[in-house]
C-alpha positions in Angstrom: -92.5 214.6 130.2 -89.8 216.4 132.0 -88.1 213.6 134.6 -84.6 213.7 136.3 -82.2 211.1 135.6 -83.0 208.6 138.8 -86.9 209.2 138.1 -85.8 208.0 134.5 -84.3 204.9 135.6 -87.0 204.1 137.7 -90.2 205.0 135.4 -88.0 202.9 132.5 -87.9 200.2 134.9 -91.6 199.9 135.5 -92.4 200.0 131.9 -90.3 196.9 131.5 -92.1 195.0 134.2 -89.7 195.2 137.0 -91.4 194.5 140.2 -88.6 194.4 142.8 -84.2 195.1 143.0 -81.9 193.7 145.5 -79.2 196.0 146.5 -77.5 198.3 148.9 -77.1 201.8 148.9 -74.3 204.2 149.2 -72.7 207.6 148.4 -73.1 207.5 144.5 -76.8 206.3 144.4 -78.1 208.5 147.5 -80.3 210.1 143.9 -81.7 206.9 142.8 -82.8 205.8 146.0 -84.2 209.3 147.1 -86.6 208.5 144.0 -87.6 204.9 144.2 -90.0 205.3 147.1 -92.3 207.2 144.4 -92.6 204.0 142.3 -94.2 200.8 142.8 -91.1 198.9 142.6 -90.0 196.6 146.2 -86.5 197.4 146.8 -84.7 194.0 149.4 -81.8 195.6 151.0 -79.3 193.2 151.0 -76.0 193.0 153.5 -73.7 192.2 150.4 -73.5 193.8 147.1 -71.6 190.2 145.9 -75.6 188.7 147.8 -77.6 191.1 145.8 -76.3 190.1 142.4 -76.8 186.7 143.7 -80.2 186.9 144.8 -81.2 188.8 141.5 -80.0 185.8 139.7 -82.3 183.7 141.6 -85.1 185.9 140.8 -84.3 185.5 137.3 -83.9 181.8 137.2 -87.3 181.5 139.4 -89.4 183.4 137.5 -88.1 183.7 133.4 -87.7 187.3 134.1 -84.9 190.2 134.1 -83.2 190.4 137.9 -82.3 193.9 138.6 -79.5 194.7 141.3 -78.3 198.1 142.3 -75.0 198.9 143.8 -72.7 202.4 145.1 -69.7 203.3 143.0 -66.0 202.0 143.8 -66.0 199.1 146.2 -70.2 198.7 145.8 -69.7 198.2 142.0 -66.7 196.2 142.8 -68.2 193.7 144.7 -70.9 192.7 142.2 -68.5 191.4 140.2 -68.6 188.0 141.4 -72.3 187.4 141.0 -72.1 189.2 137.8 -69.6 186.8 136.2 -72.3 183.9 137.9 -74.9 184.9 135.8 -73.3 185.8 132.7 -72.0 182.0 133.0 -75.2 180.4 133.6 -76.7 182.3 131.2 -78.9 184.4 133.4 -80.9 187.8 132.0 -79.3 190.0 134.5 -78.9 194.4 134.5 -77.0 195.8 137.4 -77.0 198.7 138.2 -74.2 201.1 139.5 -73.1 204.4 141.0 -70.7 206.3 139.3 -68.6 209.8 140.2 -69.7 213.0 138.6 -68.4 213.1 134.8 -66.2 215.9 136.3 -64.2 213.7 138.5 -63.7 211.2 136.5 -60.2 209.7 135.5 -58.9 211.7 138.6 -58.5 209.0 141.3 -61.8 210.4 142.9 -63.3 209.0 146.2 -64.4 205.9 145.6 -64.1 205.9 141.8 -63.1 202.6 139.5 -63.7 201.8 136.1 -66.7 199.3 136.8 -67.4 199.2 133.0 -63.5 198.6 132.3 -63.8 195.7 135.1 -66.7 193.5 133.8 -66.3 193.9 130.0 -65.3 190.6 130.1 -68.1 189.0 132.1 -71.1 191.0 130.3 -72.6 191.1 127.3 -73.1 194.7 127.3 -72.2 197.3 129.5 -72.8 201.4 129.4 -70.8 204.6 131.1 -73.7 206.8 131.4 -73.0 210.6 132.0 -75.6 212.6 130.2 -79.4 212.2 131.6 -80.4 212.1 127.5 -78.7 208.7 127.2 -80.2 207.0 129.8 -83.6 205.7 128.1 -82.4 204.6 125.4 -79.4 202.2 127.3 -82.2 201.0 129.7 -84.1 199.9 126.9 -81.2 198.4 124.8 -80.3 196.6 128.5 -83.0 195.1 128.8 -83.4 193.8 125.4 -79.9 192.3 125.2 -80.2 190.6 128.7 -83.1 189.0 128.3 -82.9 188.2 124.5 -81.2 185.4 122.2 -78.9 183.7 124.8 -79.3 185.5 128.1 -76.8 187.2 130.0 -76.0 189.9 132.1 -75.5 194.1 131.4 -74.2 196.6 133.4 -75.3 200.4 133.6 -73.1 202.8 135.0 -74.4 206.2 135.9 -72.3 209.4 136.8 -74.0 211.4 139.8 -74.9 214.1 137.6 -76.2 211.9 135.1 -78.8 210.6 138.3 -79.4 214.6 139.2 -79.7 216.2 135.4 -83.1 217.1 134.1 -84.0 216.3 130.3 -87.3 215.1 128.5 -88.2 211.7 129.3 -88.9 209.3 125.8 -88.6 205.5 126.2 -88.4 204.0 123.2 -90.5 201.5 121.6 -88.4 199.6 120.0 -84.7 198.4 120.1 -82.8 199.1 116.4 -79.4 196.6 117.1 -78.5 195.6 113.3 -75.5 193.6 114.9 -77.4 191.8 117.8 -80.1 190.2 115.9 -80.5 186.0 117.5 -81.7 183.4 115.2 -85.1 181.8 117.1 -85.8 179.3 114.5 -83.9 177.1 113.2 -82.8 176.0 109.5 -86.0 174.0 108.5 -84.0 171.6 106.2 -81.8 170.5 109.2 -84.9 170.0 111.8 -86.2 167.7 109.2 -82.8 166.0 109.0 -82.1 165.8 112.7 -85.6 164.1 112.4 -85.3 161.3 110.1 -81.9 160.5 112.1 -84.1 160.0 115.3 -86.3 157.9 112.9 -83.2 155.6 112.0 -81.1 155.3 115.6 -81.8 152.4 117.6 -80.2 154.0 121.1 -80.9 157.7 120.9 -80.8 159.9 123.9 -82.0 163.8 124.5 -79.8 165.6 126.8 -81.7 168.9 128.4 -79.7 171.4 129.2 -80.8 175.0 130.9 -81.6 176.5 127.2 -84.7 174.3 127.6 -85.7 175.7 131.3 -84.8 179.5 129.7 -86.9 179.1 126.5 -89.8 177.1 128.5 -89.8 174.7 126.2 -90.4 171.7 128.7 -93.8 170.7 127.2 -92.6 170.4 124.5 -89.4 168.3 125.4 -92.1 165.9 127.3 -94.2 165.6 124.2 -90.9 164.4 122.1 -89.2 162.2 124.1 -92.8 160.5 124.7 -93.8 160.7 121.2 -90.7 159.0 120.1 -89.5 156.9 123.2 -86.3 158.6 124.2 -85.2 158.5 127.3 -84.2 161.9 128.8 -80.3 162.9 129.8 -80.1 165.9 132.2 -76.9 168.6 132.6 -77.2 170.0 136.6 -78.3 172.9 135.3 -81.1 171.1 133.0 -82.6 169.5 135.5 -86.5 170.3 136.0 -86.4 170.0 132.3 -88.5 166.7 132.8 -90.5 165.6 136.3 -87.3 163.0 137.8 -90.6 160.5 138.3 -91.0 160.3 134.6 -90.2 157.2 133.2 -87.9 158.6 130.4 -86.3 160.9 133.0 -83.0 158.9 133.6 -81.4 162.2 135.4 -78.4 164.4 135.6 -75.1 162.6 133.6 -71.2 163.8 134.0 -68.9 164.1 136.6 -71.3 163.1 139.2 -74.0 161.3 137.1 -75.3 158.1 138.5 -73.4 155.3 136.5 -76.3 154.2 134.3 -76.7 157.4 133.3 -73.1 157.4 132.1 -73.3 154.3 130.5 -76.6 155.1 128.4 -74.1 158.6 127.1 -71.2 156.1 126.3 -73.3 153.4 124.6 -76.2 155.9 122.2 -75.9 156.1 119.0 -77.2 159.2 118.5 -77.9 161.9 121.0 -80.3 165.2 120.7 -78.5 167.9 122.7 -81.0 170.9 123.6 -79.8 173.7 124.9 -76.5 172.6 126.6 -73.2 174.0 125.8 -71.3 170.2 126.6 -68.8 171.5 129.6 -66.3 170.0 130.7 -68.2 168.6 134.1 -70.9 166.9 131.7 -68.3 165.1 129.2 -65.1 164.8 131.0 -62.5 164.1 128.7 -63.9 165.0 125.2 -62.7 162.8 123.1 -64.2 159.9 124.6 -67.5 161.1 124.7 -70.0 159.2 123.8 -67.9 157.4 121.3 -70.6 155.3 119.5 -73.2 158.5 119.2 -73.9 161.2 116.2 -74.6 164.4 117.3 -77.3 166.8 117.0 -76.5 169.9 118.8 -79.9 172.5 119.4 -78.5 175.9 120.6 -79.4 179.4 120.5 -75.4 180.4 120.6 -73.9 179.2 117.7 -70.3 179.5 119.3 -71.0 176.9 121.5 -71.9 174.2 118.8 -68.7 172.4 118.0 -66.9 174.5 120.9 -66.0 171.2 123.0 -67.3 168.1 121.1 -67.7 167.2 117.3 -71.3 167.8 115.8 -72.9 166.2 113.2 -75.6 168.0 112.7 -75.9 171.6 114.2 -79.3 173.3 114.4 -79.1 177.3 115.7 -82.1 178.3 117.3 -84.0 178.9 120.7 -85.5 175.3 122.1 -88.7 176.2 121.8 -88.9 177.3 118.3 -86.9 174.0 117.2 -89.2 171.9 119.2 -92.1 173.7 117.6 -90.6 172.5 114.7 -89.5 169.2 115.1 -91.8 167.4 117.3 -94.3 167.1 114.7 -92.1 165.6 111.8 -91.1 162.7 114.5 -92.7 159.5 114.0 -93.9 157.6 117.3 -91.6 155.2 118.0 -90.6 152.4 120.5 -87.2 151.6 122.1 -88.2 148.9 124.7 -84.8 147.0 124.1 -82.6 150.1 124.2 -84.8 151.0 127.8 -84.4 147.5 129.2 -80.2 147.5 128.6 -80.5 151.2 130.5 -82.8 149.5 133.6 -80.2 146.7 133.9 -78.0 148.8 134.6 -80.1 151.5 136.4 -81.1 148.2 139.0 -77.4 147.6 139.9 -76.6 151.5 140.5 -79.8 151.4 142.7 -78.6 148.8 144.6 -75.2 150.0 145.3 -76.8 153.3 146.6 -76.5 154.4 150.4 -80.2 156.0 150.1 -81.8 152.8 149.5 -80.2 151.0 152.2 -80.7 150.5 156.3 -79.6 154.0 158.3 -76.3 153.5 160.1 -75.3 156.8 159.9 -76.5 160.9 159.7 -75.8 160.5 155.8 -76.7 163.7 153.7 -78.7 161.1 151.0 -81.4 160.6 154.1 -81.8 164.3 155.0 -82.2 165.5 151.2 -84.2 162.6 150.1 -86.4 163.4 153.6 -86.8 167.2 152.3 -88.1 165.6 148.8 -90.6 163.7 150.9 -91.9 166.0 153.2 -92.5 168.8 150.0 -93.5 166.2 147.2 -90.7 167.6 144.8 -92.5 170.8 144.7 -90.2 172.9 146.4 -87.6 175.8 144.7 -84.8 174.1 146.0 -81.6 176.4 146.3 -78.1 174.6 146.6 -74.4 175.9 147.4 -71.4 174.6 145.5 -69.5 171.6 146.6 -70.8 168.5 147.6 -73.9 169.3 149.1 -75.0 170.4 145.2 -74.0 167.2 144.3 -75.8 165.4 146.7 -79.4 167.6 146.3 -79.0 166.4 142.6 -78.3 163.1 142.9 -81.1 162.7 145.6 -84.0 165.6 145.8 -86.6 164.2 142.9 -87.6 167.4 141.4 -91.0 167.6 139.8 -91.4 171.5 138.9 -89.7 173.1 136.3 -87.1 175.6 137.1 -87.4 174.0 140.4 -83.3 173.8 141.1 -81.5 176.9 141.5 -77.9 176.2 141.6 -74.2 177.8 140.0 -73.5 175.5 137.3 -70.4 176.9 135.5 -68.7 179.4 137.3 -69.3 177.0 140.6 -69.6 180.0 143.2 -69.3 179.1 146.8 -72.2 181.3 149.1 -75.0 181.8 146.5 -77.5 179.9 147.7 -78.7 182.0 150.7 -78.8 184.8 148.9 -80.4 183.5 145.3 -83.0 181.8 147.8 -84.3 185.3 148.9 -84.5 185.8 145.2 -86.6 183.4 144.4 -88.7 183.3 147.7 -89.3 187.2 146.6 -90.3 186.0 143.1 -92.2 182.9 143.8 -94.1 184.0 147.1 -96.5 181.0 147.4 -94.0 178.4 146.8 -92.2 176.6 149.6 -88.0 177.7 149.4 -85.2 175.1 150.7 -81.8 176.1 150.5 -78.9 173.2 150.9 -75.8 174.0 151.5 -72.3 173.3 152.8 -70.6 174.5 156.2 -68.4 176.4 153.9 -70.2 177.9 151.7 -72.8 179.0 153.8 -70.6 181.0 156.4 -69.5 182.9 153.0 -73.2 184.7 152.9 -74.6 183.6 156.5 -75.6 187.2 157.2 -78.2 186.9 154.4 -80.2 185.5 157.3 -81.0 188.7 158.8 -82.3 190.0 155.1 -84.7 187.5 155.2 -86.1 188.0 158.4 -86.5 191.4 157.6 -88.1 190.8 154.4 -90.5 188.5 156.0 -89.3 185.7 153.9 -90.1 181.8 155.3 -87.1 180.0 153.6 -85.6 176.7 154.7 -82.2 176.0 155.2 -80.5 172.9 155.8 -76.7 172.9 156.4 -74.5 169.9 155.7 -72.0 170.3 158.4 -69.0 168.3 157.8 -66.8 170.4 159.6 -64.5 170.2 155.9 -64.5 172.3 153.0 -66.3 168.7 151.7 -65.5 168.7 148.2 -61.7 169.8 148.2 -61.6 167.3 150.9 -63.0 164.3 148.9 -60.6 165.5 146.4 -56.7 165.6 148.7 -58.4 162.3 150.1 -58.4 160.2 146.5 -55.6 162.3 144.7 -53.3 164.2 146.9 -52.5 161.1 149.8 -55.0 162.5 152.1 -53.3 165.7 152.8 -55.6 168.1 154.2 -54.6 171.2 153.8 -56.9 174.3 154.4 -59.7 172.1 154.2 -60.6 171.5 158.0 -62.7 174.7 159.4 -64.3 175.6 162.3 -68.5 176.6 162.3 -70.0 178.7 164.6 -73.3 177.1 166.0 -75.5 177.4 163.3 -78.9 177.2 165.3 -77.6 179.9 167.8 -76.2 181.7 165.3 -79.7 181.9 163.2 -81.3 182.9 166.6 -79.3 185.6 166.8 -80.6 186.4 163.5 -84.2 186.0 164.0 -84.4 182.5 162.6 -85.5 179.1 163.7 -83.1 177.1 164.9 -82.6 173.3 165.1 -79.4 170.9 165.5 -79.3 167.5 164.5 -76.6 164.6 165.1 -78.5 161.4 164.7 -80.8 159.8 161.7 -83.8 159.9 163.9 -84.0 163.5 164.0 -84.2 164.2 159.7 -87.5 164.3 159.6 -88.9 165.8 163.1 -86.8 168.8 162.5 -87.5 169.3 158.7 -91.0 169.1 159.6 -90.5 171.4 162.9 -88.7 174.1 160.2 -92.1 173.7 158.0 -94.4 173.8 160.1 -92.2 177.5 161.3 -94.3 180.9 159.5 -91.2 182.4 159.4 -87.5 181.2 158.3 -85.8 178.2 159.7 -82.4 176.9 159.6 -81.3 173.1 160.5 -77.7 172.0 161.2 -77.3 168.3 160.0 -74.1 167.3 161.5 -73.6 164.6 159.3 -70.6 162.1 159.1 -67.2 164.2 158.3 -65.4 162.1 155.6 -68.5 160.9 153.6 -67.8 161.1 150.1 -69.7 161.8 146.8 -70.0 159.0 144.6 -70.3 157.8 141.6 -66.9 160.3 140.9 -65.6 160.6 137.3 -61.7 161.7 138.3 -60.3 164.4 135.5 -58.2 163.1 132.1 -61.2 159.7 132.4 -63.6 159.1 130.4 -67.1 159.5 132.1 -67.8 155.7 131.6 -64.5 155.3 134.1 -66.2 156.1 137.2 -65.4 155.6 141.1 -68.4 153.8 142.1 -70.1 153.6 145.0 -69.3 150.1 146.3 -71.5 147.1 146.7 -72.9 146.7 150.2 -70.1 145.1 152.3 -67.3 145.8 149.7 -64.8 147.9 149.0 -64.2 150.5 146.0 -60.8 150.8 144.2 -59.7 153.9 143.5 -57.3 155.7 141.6 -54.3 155.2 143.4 -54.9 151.8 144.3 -56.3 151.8 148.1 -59.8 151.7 148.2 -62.8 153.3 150.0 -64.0 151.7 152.6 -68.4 151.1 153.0 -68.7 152.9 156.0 -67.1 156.0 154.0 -69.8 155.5 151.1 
């Protein structure tokens, strides 16, 4: 059939299951948008084009599939790259797409014009400069293929204006012929066996998860191993969900800010079954003294992450789910009661140095998450910011649904979880959304508000006002004599200022009020924000400072004692 060059984008989109964009408009995709009403595709206007790559992300992570985002040409394009670079770091199957000037304007400083596909080369891993209607099936196709296969990532598709207005014959094709792109899914069967028989032989293994397990949805079959053969479970932040945080073998997220035991158990294995993780630098610290005492099986889809950061013995290429497939049923059951009672030793002195577990003396952010996991059972997409208020939703929300955190891991981007919330609440409709975030980060995206209001969207939001930029704070506080500079900043009134948007508003200054108001905001049909003014220099802890080894940890003190840190003053209780 005979289609235009926007009706080709948007009939290729259908065909690969596309079911809503988040984007904005403009001068250089005026075509595309004159088209999309005709298909049944929901477009989410956002208020940022940097908040529509964000909130595509979230779509992705939420649901396993593509996010699509749309943007104008110039300073449209421009500001996707931000949330572009997010996903492509988090591994995230990702196609944006953007306006470009007519293929006679370009290279002539036209209005609006920049080399988008110049820009992001480095943050994709694909992108296309489409200026002839004929070449557009084809790119969608190969887009799509090369987000969404081997290990994700994001692709860019630029179109000229006359590429969106030309006429030609519309094929899509049925397959995708890459000889060079072409992902190993299963992995070398001699060295599954052997990664098995060295789980038969260790006496302290350990599985970390990482987010290749939550991509390939292979947590069924992570479960069914670590049960099978007694290994308790090690989680990056970014492969958490990868096992209910209830489960018995689930010992929770390790690194930086890892609970001590969890830390301990990495420095003290003698063998440890990566899955999916690419070992950064905020999971091992210092690598060579990573787990000093452990051999190393490393499971990844990406063979240039194995042996990137830390020494392997044994590397196995392949997506999680295939090796799994593979492995869990040349593993013999096993039991590791003694390794499991060293781990709860230490687990029951970490628990009892923890401000959660301990009489309310304060608005402390470990009361108002943990009250969220309460009040929604750990069933709830929870969204978080960067900073410390990600820290703290990890450490203390006890997530029970897989793919149940949405969060920046590696590129650490302040703002995204307002907008990657109305991602997800737009993918997973009948599942209850909480975003946590800082005071900071979310005045970055704030006006993402009024998008969801508009959309109809009933998201949660709870700010963790500190009145700081918290976690650069925390940081001039231990290592830079308490100088804070640029850190202090001044918030608007967060529940006037999500009136003004059309949300739910609440404020509150005092332990009492947690749970009335986060029951208040669920019990609201529409969106709902709550400002937790909680106590100003409260600091994450446990804290691994950089150049230590993860075991070398700023603790969170014993009740009525004080922490020594770094520089030889120490922390006092009322600050932990």
């Amino acid at each position: 059939m005979r289609l235009n060059g926007a009706q080709m984008v948007w009939e290729s989109l259908v065909r690969e299951g596309v079911d809503a964009i988040f984007g904005i408009t403009g001068g250089k995709v005026i075509p595309l948008y004159h088209e999309l009403t005709r298909y049944p595709i929901r477009q989410v206007t956002m208020r940022h084009e940097q908040a529509a790559a964000h909130a595509a992300d979230g779509y992705a992570r939420a649901t396993g599939k593509v996010g699509v985002c749309v943007a104008t040409s110039g300073p449209g394009a421009t500001n996707l790259v931000t949330g572009i670079a997010n996903a492509q770091m988090d591994s995230v199957p990702l196609v944006a797409f953007t306006g470009q000037v007519s293929r006679s304007d370009l290279g002539l400083d036209s209005f609006q014009e920049v080399d988008i596909t110049g820009i992001t080369m480095p943050i994709v891993k694909h992108n296309y400069l489409i200026t002839d209607v004929v070449e557009l099936p084809g790119a969608i196709k190969e887009a799509f293929h090369i987000a969404r296969t081997g290990r994700p990532g994001a692709v860019l598709i630029d179109i000229a204006v006359n590429g969106q207005t030309g006429e030609g014959e519309y094929v899509y094709p049925d397959e995708v012929d890459l000889p060079g792109f072409r992902p190993h899914l299963t992995g070398n069967r001699r060295q599954v066996k052997q990664a098995a028989q060295m789980l038969a032989e260790a006496e302290r293994p350990l599985i970390v998860a990482g987010r290749g397990v939550l991509i390939a949805g292979a947590w069924d079959l992570l479960r069914e191993l670590a049960e099978k053969a007694d290994i308790p479970v090690v989680t990056t932040l970014l492969g958490k969900t990868s096992l209910p945080e209830t489960h018995p073998l689930c010992l929770g997220m390790g690194g930086m800010h890892g609970e001590s035991f969890v830390n301990h158990a990495l420095q003290n294995a003698d063998l440890i079954l990566a899955i999916g993780s690419r070992f950064d630098d905020r999971f091992t610290s210092t690598a060579h003294t990573f787990a000093p005492r452990a051999k190393i099986i490393h499971v990844d889809i990406d063979p240039a992450e194995i042996g990137k950061r830390i020494r392997v013995d044994l590397p196995v290429v392949g997506d999680a789910l295939y090796v799994l497939r593979d492995l869990v049923p040349m593993v013999d059951a096993a039991s590791h009661s003694s390794w499991k009672q060293t781990i709860q030793a230490w687990r029951s002195d970490t628990e009892g140095r923890d401000v959660a577990n301990r009489d309310p003396h304060a608005l402390l952010p470990a009361h108002v998450v943990r009250a969220i996991d309460q009040a929604t059972q750990g069933q709830a997409m929870m969204v978080s910011d960067v900073g410390q208020n990600q820290m703290w939703e990890a450490q203390y929300y006890r997530h029970q649904r897989a793919r149940g955190l949405i969060t920046s891991g590696g590129l650490g981007t302040m703002g995204f979880a307002l907008p990657a919330a109305i991602g997800v609440a737009v993918g997973c409709p009948d599942l209850p959304v909480w975003v946590v975030a800082g005071d900071g980060g979310f005045q970055m995206t704030s006006q993402e508000m009024v998008t969801a209001v508009q959309e109809r969207l009933p998201i949660k939001m709870a700010v963790l006002n500190n009145g700081y930029l918290g976690m650069v704070r925390q940081w001039q506080e231990l290592f830079f004599e308490g100088n804070y500079s640029g850190t202090p900043i001044l918030g608007p009134d967060f529940a006037k200022l999500a009136e003004a948007c059309g949300v739910m508003g609440q404020t509150v200054k005092d332990h009492e009020g947690i749970m009335p108001a986060i029951e208040r905001a669920m019990a609201h049909d529409g969106p709902a924000l709550i400002d937790f003014q909680i106590e100003r220099e409260h600091n994450v802890f446990p804290m691994v400072p950089v150049g230590g080894a993860i075991h070398e940890m700023i603790r969170r003190p014993e009740e009525g004692m004080e922490a020594p840190l770094p520089n030889g003053s120490s922390v006092r209780e009322s600050e932990v």
